[in-house]
VEXDREN-2710 file (C-alpha; in Angstrom, 1 decimal):
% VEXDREN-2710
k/r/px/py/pz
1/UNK/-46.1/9.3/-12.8
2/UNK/-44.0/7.4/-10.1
3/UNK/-43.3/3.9/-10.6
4/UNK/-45.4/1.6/-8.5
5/UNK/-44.8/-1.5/-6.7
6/UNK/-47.7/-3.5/-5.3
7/UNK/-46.9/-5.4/-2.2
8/UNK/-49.6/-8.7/-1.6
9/UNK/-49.9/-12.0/-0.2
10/UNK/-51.5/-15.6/-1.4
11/UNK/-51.6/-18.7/0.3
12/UNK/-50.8/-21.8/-1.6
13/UNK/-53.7/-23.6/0.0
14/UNK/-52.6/-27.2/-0.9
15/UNK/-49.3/-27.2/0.7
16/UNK/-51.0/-28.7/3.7
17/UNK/-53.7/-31.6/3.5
18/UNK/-56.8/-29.6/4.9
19/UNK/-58.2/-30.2/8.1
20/UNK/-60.3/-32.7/8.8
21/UNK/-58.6/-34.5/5.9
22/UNK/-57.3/-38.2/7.1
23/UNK/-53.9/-37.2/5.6
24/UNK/-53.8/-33.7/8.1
25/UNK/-50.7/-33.5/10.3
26/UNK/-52.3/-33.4/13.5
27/UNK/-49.0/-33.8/15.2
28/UNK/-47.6/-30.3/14.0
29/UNK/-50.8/-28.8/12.8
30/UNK/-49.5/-26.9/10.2
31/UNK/-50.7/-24.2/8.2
32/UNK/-50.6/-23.3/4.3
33/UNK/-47.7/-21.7/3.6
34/UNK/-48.2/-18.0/2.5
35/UNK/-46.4/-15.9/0.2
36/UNK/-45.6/-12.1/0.0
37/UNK/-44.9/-11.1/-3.4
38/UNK/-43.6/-7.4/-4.6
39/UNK/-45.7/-6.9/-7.9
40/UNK/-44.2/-4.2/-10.4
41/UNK/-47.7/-2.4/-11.9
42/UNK/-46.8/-1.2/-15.1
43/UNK/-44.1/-3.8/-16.3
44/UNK/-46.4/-7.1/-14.7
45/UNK/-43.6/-8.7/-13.8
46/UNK/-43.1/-10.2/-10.1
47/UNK/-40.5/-8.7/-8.6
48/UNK/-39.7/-10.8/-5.1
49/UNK/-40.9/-13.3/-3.0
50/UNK/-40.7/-13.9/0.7
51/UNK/-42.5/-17.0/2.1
52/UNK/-44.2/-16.8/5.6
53/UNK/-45.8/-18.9/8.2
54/UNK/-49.3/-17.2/7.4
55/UNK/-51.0/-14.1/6.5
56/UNK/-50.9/-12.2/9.8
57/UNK/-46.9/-12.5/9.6
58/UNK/-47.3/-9.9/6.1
59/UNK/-47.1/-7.0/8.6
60/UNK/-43.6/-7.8/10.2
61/UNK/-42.5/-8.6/6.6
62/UNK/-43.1/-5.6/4.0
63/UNK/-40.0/-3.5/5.3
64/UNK/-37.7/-6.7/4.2
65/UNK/-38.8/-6.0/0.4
66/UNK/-38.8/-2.6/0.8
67/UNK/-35.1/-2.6/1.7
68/UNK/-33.7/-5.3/-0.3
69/UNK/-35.2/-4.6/-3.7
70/UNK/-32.5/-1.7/-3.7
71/UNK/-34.9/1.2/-5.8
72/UNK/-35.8/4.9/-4.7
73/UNK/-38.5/6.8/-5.9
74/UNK/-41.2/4.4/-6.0
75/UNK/-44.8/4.2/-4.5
76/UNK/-45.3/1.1/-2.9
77/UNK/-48.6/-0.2/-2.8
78/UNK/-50.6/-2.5/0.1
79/UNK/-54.4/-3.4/1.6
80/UNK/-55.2/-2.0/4.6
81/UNK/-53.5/-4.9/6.6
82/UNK/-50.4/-3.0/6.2
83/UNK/-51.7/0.7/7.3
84/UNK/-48.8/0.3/9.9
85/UNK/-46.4/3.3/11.0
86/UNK/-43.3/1.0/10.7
87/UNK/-43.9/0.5/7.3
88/UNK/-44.6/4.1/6.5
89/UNK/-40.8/4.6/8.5
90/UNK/-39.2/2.5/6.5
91/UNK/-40.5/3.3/3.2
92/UNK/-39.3/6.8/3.9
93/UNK/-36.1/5.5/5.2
94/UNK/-35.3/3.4/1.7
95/UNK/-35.9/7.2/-0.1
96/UNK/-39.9/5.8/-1.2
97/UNK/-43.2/6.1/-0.1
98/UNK/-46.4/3.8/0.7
99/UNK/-49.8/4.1/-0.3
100/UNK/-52.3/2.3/1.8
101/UNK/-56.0/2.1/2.6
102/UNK/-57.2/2.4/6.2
103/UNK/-60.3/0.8/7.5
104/UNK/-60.7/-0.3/11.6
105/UNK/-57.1/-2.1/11.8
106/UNK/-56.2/1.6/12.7
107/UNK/-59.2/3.4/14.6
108/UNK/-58.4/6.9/15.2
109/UNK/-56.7/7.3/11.9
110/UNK/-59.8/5.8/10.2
111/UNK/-62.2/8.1/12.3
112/UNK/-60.2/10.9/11.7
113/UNK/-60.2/11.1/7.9
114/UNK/-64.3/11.6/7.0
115/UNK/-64.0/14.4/9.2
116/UNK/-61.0/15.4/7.8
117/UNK/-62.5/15.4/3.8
118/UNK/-65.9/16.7/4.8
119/UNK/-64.0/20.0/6.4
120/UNK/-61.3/20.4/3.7
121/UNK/-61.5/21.4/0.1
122/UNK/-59.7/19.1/-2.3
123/UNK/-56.6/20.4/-3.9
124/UNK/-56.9/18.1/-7.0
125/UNK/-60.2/15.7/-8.5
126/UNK/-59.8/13.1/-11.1
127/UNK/-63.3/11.0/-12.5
128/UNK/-63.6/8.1/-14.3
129/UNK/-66.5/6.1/-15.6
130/UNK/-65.8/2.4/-17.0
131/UNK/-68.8/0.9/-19.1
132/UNK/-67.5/-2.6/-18.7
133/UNK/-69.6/-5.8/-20.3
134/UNK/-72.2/-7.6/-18.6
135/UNK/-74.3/-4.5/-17.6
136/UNK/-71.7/-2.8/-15.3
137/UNK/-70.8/0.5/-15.1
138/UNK/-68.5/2.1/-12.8
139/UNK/-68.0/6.0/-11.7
140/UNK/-65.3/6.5/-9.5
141/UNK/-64.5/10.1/-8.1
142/UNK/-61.4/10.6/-6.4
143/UNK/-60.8/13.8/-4.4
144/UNK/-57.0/14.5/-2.4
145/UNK/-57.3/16.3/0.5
146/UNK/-53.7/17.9/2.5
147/UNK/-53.5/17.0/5.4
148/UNK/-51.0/19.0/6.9
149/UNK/-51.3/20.2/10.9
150/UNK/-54.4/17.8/10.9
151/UNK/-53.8/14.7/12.2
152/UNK/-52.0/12.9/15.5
153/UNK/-48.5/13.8/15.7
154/UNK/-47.8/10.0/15.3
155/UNK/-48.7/10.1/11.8
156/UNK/-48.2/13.4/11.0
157/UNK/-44.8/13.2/9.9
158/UNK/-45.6/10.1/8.0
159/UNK/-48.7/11.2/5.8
160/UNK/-48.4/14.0/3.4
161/UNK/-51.6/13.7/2.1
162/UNK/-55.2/11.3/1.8
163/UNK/-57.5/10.5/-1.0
164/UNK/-61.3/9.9/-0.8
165/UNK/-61.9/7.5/-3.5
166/UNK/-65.9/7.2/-4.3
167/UNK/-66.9/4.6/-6.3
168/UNK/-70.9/4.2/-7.6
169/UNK/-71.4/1.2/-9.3
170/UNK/-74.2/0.5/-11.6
171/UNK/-75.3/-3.9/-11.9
172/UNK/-77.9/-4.4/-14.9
173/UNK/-80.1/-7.2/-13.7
174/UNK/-80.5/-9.0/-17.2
175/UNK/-83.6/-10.5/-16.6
176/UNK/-85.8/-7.3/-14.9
177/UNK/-84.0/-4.9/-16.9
178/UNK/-83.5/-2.9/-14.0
179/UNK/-80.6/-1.1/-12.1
180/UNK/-79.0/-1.9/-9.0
181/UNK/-76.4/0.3/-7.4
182/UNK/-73.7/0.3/-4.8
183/UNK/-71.7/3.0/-3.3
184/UNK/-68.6/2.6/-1.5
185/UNK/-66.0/5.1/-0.4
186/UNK/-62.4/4.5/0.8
187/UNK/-59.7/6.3/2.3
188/UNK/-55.8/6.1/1.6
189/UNK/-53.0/8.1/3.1
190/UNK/-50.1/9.1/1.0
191/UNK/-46.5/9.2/2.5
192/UNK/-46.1/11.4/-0.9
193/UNK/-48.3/14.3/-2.2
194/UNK/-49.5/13.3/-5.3
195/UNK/-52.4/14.5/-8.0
196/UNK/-55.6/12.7/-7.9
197/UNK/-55.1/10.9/-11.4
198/UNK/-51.4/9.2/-10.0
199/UNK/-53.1/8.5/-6.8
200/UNK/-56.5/6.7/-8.5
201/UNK/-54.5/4.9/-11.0
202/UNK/-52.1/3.7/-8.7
203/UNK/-54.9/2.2/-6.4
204/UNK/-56.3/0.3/-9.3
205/UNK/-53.3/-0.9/-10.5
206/UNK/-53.0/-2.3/-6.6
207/UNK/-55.9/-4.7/-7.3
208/UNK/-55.5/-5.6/-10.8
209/UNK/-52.4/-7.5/-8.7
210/UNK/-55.3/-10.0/-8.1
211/UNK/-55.9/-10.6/-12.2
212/UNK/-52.7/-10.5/-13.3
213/UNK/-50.6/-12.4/-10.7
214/UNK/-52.6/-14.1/-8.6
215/UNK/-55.0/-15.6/-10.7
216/UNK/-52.8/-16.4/-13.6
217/UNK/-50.5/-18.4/-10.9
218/UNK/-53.6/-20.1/-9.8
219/UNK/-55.5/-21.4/-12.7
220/UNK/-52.9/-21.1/-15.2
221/UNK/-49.9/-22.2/-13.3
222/UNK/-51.9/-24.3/-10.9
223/UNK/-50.0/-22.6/-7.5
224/UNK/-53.1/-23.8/-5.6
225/UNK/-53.3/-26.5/-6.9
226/UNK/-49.5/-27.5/-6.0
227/UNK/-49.5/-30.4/-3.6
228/UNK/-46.0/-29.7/-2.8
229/UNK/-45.3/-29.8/1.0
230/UNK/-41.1/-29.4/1.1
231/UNK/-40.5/-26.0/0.8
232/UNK/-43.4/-25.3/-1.8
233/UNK/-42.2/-21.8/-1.5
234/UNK/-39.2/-22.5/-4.2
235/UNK/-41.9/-23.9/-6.7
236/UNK/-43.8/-20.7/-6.4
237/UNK/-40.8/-18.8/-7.1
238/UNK/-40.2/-20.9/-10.1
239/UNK/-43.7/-20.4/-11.9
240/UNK/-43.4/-16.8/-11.2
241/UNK/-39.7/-16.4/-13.0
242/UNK/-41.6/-18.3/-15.6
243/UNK/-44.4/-16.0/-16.2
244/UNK/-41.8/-13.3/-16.2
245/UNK/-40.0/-14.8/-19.2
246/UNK/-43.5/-14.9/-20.8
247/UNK/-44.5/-11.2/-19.8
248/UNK/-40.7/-9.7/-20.3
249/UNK/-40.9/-11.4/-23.9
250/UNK/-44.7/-9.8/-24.6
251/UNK/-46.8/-12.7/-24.2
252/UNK/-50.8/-11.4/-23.7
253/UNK/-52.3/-15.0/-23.0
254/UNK/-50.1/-16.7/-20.8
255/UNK/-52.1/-20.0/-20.9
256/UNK/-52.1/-19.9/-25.2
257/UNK/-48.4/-19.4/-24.6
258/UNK/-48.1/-22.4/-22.4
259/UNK/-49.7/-24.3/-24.7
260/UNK/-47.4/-23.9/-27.5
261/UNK/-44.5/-23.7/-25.7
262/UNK/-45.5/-28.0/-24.8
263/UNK/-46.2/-28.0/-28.5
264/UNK/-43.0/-26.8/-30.1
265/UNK/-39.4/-27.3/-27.7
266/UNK/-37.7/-24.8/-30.2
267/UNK/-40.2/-22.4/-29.5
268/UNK/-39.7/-22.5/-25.7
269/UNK/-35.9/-22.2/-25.8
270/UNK/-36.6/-18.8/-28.4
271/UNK/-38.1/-17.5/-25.3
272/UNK/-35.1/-17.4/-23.1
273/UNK/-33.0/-16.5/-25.8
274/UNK/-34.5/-13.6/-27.0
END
């Protein structure tokens, strides 16, 4: 399985008073800062941060990563923001690919693909079904389709292949005892052909970035909660080298760890010692 690189933005929301607050800059009505941070999947460890103006800046700014993080043979990862042709180019161009799903942001691409998977025949199916807690229970189907001599000559050199992810989600309600379902189904061009288990496990290892980066630097390392307004972009960098000390050194709970680490000096300087 190729090594996998998520690639996915947060705003640190209190590095600017919010509007309407009687501290808000009115003069230069500035925005949060945002950042875009290069996620390594399987190792959880962040890998590189770029800070920006805002989120609609993330498209000019995943080829920088891409480029500067030096590595070949990886599958980068990224929302449907970033279903751009430059960044297909230039993930080709650093010897990797990009995996991306495409909703309206690209409209002929996006109506070309149903049509595409309801014609074709799927060279490799993968299915899951996840009986989580709380009455939820997930079957996800995903099916990859070649797409060779099918689409637009723009993005025919730059897609190899597209999977049709299904998910059908079961919600227990606890109180009627009854079942509730939802259906969704998403499309994601691959620069690289790929089997349907890579492809499906590297799409959910895309939003587990949300669990595993984002909300631990949010409610455990209080990056929202930062009212740093000079350059709160090198703070964020700082709480993410220190949760990769913690991760690198096989901490689980990253808030138990923090809380013995304030405990115990010795056992804080074992950490970057080991």
């Amino acid at each position: 399985m190729p090594r996998t690189i998520a690639l996915d933005g947060k705003t640190l929301r209190s590095s600017v008073e919010p509007r309407g607050s009687p501290d808000f800059d009115h003069l230069t009505d500035r925005k949060a800062v945002h950042v875009l941070s290069a996620f390594a999947s399987a190792a959880a460890l962040i890998l590189a941060h770029q800070q920006l103006a805002g989120a609609p800046d993330e498209i000019a700014a995943v080829p920088k990563p891409m480029a500067e993080l030096g590595v070949t043979g990886v599958l980068f990862t990224a929302d449907a923001l970033h279903c751009q042709k430059d960044g297909f180019t230039q993930a080709a161009a650093t010897g990797n690919a990009l995996l991306v799903r495409v909703k309206d942001n690209q409209p002929t691409l996006h109506a070309t693909l149903p049509g595409l998977c309801a014609a074709g025949c799927p060279f490799d199916i993968h299915e899951t079904v996840d009986r989580g807690r709380h009455g939820r229970q997930e079957h996800r189907r995903v099916e990859v389709f070649d797409t060779t001599g099918q689409l637009n000559a723009p993005w025919q050199t730059l897609v190899s292949c597209v999977a049709r992810v299904s998910r059908l989600t079961y919600i227990k309600d606890i109180r009627s005892g009854s079942w509730a379902t939802r259906e969704e189904v998403g499309y994601y061009p691959c620069q690289t052909r790929h089997g349907a288990k890579v492809l499906g496990c590297a799409i959910r290892a895309h939003w587990g970035t949300e669990n595993r980066a984002h909300y631990v630097r949010d409610v455990t390392l209080g990056d929202d909660a930062s009212r740093i307004r000079t350059k709160p972009g090198v703070m964020a960098r700082i709480r993410s080298g220190a949760l990769n000390i913690l991760r690198a050194n096989g901490v689980q709970n990253i808030s138990l760890a923090l809380y013995a680490n304030a405990l115990s000096f010795d056992h804080l300087l074992a950490l970057g010692t080991a």
